[in-house]
N, C-alpha and C positions, 0 to 999 in steps of 0.2 A: 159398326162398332160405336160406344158413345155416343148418345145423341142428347136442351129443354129453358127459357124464361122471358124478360121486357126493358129496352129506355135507353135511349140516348141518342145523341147529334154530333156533338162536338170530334172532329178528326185533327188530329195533331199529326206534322210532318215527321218522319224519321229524322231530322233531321235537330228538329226543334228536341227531342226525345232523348239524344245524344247528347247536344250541348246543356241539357237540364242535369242528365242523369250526371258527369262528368265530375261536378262542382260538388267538391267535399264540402261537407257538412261537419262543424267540432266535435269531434272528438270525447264522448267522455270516459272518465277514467270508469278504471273495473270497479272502484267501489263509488261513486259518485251518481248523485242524482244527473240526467239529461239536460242538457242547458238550454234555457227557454224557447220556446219555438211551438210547431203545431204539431199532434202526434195521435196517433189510433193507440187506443188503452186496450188491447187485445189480449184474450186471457191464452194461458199457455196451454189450458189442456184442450181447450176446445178449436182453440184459434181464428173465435168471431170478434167482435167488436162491442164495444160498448156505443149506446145511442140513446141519445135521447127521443122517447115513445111519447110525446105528450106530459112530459115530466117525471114519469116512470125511464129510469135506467135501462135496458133490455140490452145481451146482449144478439146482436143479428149477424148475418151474413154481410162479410165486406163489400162495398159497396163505393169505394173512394171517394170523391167531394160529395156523394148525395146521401139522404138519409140521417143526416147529423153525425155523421161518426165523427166527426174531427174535433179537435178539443187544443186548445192553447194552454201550454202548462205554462206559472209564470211563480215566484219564490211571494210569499203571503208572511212575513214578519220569519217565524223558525217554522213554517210548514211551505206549503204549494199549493196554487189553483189550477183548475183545470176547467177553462171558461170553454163553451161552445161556440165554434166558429158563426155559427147559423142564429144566434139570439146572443148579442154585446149580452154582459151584465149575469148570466145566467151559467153557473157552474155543475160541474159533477160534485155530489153530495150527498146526504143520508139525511132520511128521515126514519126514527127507530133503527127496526132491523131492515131496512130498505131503502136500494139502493135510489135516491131519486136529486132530480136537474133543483137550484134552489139558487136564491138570489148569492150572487158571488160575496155582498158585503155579508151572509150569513156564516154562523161560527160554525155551522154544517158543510162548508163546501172547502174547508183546510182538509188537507190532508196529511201527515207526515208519510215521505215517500222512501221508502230501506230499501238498500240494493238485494239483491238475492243471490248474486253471483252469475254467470252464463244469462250479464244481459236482461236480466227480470226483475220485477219488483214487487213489493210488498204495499199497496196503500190502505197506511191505518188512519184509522180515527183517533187525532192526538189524545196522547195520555193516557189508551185505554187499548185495549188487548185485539180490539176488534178492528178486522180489515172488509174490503171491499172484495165480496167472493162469486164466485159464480156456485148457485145451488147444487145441492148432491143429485147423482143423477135415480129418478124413481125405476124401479126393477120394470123392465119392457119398455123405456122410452129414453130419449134423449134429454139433458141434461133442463133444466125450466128457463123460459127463454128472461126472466126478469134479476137481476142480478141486484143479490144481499149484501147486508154488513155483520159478519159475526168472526168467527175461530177461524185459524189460520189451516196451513195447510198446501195441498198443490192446487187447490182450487182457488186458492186468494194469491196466486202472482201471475203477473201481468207483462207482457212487454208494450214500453214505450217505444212506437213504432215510427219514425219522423212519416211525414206524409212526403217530403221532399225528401226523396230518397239520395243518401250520400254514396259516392263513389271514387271509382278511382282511374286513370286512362290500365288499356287493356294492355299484359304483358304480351311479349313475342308471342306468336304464336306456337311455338314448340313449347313453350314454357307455359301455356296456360292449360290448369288442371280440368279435367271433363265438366267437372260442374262449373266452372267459369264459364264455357261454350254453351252459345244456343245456336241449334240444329231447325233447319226446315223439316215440317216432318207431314204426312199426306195421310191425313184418317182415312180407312177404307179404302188404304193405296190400290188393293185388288179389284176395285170396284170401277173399273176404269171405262170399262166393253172396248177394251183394244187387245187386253190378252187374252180374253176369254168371258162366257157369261158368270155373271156373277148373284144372279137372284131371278126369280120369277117375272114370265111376263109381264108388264106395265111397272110391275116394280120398279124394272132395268131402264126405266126410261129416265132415271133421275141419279146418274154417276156421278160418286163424290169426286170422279178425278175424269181427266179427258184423258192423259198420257200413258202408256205401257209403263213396266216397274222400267227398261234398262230406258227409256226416256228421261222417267223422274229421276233417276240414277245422274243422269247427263246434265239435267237443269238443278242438281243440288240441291235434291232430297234425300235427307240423311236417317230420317225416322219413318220406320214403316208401319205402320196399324193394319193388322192383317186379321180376319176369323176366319177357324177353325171349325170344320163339323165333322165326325165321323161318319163316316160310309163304307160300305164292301171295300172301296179302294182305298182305305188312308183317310188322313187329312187334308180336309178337301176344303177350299177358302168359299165359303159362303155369307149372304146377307143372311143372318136369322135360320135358314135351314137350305140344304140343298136340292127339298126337294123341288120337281119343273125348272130348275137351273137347265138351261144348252152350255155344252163346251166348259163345265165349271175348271179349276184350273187349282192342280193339287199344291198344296204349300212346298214340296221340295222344288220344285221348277224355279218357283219366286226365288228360294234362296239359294238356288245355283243361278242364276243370275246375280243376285248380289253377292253371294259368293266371287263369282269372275269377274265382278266388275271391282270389287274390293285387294282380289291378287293382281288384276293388270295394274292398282293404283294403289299401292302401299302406304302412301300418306293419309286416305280416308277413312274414315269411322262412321260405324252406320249403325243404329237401334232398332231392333224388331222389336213390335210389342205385338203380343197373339191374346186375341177374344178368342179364348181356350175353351172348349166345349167337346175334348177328344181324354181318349185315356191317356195312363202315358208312356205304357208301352205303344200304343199307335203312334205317338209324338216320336218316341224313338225312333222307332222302324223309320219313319220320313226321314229323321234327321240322318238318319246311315246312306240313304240313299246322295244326298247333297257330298259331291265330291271337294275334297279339299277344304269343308266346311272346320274339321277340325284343326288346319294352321289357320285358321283366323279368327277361332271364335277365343272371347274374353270372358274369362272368370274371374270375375272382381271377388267370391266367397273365396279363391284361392290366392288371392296377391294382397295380403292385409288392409285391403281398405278397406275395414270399419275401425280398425285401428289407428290406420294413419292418412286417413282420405284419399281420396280420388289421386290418380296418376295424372302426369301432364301430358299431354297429346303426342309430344316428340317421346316418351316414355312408352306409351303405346306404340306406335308405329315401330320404336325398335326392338321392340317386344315380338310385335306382328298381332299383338290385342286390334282387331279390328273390328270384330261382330260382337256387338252385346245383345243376348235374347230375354225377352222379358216372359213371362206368364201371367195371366190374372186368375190362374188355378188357384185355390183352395190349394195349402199345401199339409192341414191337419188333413185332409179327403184325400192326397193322395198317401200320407201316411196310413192312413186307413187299406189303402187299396194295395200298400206294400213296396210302393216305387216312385221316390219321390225323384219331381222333375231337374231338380240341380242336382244331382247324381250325371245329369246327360250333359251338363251345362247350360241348363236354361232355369234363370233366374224366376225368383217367386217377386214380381212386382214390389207387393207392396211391405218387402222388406229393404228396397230398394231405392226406392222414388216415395213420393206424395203426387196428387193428380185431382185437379180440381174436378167441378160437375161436367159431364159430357155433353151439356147443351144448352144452347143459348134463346132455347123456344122455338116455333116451328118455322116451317121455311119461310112463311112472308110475314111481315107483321114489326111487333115493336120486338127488342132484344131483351135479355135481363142480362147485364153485365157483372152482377155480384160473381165474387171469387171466392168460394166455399171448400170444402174439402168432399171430393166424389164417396170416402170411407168415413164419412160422420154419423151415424145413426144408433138406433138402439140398442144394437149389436157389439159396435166399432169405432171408436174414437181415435180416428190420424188425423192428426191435424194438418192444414199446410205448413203450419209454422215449424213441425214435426223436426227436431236437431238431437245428436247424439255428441256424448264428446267426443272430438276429431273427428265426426263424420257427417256432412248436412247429405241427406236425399236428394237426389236428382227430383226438377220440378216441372213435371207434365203441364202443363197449359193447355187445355182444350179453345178450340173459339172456331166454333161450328153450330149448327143448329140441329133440330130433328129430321131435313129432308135436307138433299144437297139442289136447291134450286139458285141458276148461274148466275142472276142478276143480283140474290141476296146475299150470296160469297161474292163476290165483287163489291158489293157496299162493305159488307163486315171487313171482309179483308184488306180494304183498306184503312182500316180505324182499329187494327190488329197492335200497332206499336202505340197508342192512344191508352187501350184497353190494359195491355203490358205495364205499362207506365203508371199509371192513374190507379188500375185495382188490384192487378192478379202480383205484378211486384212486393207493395208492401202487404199483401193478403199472406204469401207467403214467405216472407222477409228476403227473398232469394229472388233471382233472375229467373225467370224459365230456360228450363235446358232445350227443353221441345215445347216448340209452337205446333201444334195441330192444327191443319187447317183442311175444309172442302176445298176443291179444283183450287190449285195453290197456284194456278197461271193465269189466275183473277187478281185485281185489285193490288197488286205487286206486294203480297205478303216478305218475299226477300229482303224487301224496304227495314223492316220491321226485325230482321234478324241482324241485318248489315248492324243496327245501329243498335242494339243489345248487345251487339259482338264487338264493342267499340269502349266499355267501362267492366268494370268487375262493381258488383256491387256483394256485400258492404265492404 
C-alpha cells in the first residue's frame, strides 16, 4: 500500500522533540498581524511553500530548514519584511506581476499584511489592490509552480506558518480529543509472512512487517493499512494482485482479531485504512462475517463531528466507538455503482483525514523528506493544511519507502520524530494522528509517538 523521493542526515532525539514542541509560542490575536519571528508563507489552497528559486518566488513542496522556504517576518515603518533565512539582506518581493526575492532595503520587498480571519492572510503591495497570489490553475494541470502579484481571491491568502511550532503540555488522557492522539500505525500490516502469504514469489521476501496483526496488537499498533483484492472468495488482502499468492489471508479474519482484541480491552482505539480495489457489496458481505464487529465500530458521519469535532478518547470508550474504518474508494464510483460504502460504516478517507505522499524513494539510497499532500494534482486539490470550521482532518503521515528493506527502516525509523517535527508538522499545520511506518520493531519508531503524545499542538 503507499509507496517514493531524497536527503538528509540530521536525527533528533524524541526527547529533544518534546521539550521543543512544548514551549508556547505568542500568541496572536484573531485580527493581528504574527509577531516577529521565522515562518513558512504557505498558500491555503495548495498548501506548498513559498521559496526562493534563484530569485524567482516558486511555490514548492515543504521541505523544512532546506530549500529556502523559511522567511523572517519583521514590522518595516507601516508594512512587514519577510527576509530569507538562507541569504541576510534578501526579501520576499515583486517585480511587476512577479512574485520575486529583492534587496530588503527595496520599496518591493514591504508588504502590508491583512488578517483574513481562521488564521490566514492577505500580503498586498502597499496602497494598491494587488497581493501576492498563487496562479490560476490551467484546465489538465496543477496549479503554475511560480507565484504572482495581482487580484485577490482564495488564491492570494496565505498562512503564516511559525517554523517552531507552538504548543501546549498534553491533557489527561481521557480528555484528549482523537485528533490530539498519535497512533502507531503498520503500512502493509498484512504483509507480515507470519499470518499468511501476502504476494508472489520473491516478491514476499521483502515484508513490510515481521509480526502477526494479534502481535502488533500487543506491541501497540493502532493503525492498520491493509489491501483489498477481489477473488471468488471475498476480500482477500494482497500486495498489488492475488494472483501466485500461498495461503493469502481474507480481510474478515484480520478484523476479527482486532475486533477480539478491541472487546477484551475496551479502553483501545484502533484505525483501519483499506487499499480498496473490491466492490462494495463484497466489502459488505466480509464485513457480516466479522463477529461483534458492529458494537465497536465508530461512525464519526453519525455523532456530529464535522460540526463539533472530534470526541475525546474517554468519550469514545463510553461510547464503546472503538473501530474506525477508512476507505480510499472513489465514493462518486460507488454512487455510480449504487451502494455507497458509509452506508455499512466504513468511512470515505478523504473526507476524513489529509495523507501525505506514500514514499520516501526506493528502498536503499538517499530519502526525500518533502511533506506534500498524496491528493494534490490535476484532478484534486486537498491540501494538508486542509481545515473546516470546528472540524481539522485527521493527518496520515506516511515515512516509508517503495520496498520494505530492514536496514533502511531501521535508519528512517529512527529519524521518524526528526522528520515529524521539522516537515511533515508545520507542512500540515497539525500533528500527525498516524505515523506509518515499515517493520515498526525497527529503529524504535514508539520513540517518536511517545513524544507527540506529550503536547497538543497548536
Amino acid at each position: 500500500m503507499r509507496t517514493s523521493h531524497a536527503l538528509l542526515a540530521t536525527a533528533v532525539t524524541a526527547a529533544a522533540l518534546a521539550a521543543a514542541a512544548v514551549t508556547p509560542a505568542p500568541a496572536a490575536g484573531a485580527d493581528a498581524v504574527p509577531p516577529p519571528g521565522t515562518y513558512y508563507v504557505q498558500s491555503v489552497v495548495t498548501g506548498l511553500n513559498a521559496a526562493d528559486a534563484s530569485g524567482t518566488v516558486e511555490q514548492h513542496r515543504p521541505r523544512g530548514d532546506e530549500d529556502r522556504q523559511q522567511w523572517t517576518l519583521r514590522p518595516d515603518g507601516d508594512g512587514h519584511l519577510l527576509e530569507n533565512t538562507d541569504s541576510p539582506g534578501v526579501c520576499l518581493g515583486r517585480a511587476g506581476d512577479q512574485a520575486r526575492t529583492v534587496s530588503c532595503a527595496s520599496a518591493e520587498a514591504r508588504w502590508q499584511i491583512t488578517p483574513l480571519g481562521a488564521d490566514r492572510y492577505a500580503l498586498a503591495d502597499p496602497g494598491t489592490g494587488r497581493r501576492l497570489t498563487v496562479a490560476p490553475k490551467p484546465a489538465g494541470a496543477t496549479h503554475p509552480t511560480p507565484l504572482a502579484v495581482g487580484s485577490g481571491g482564495d488564491l492570494a491568502a496565505w498562512y503564516l506558518t511559525p517554523v517552531d511550532a507552538p504548543g501546549s503540555p498534553m491533557p489527561p488522557p481521557d480528555l484528549r480529543t482523537l485528533d490530539q492522539v498519535t497512533f502507531l500505525t503498520a503500512h502493509n500490516a498484512y504483509a507480515n509472512g507470519v499470518d499468511g502469504g501476502f504476494a508472489p514469489p520473491f516478491v514476499d521476501l521483502f515484508p513490510n512487517q515481521s509480526r502477526g496483526i494479534e502481535q502488533q496488537l500487543r506491541d501497540g499498533v493502532r493503525g492498520f493499512m491493509l489491501d483489498i483484492h477481489q477473488t471468488p472468495d471475498g476480500a482477500i488482502l494482497c500486495h498489488n494482485s492475488c494472483t501466485l499468492v500461498r495461503r493469502p489471508v481474507a480481510l474478515w479474519v484480520d478484523l476479527q482479531r482486532i475486533t477480539d482484541f478491541l472487546r477484551a480491552h475496551p479502553d483501545e482505539f484502533v484505525t483501519v485504512f483499506l487499499e480498496d480495489y473490491v466492490d462494495p457489496g463484497v466489502l459488505r458481505a466480509e464485513l457480516d462475517r466479522v463477529q461483534g464487529l458492529s458494537d465497536v465500530l465508530y461512525r464519526p458521519d453519525r455523532t456530529g463531528v464535522r460540526e463539533n469535532g472530534w470526541p475525546t478518547m474517554g468519550e469514545l470508550a463510553a461510547a464503546g466507538h472503538q473501530l474506525l474504518i477508512f476507505t480510499d474508494h472513489s465514493k462518486d464510483a460507488d454512487r455510480s455503482a449504487g451502494l455507497t460504502r458509509d452506508t455499512f460504516g466504513v468511512m470515505y478517507q478523504r473526507e476524513w483525514t489529509v495523507e501525505n505522499h506514500w514514499s520516501m524513494g526506493p528502498g536503499i539510497g538517499s530519502s526525500d523528506w518533502s511533506c506534500y499532500s498524496r491528493w494534490y494534482d490535476a484532478n484534486t486539490t486537498i491540501p494538508l493544511t486542509r481545515t473546516e470550521p470546528g472540524f481539522r482532518p485527521l493527518f496520515v503521515m506516511n515515512h516509508f519507502r517503495d520496498a520494505a528493506v530492514a536496514s533502511t527502516a531501521t535508519t528512517d525509523n529512527a529519524k521518524l520524530a526528526d522528520r515529524a517535527r521539522r516537515f511533515c508538522l508545520p507542512a500540515a499545520r497539525k500533528k500527525p494522528t498516524y505515523l506509518a511506518v515499515d517493520r515498526y520493531d525497527l529503529g524504535s519508531p514508539t520513540a517518536a509517538v511517545d513524544a507527540l503524545n506529550s503536547y497538543t499542538y497548536p
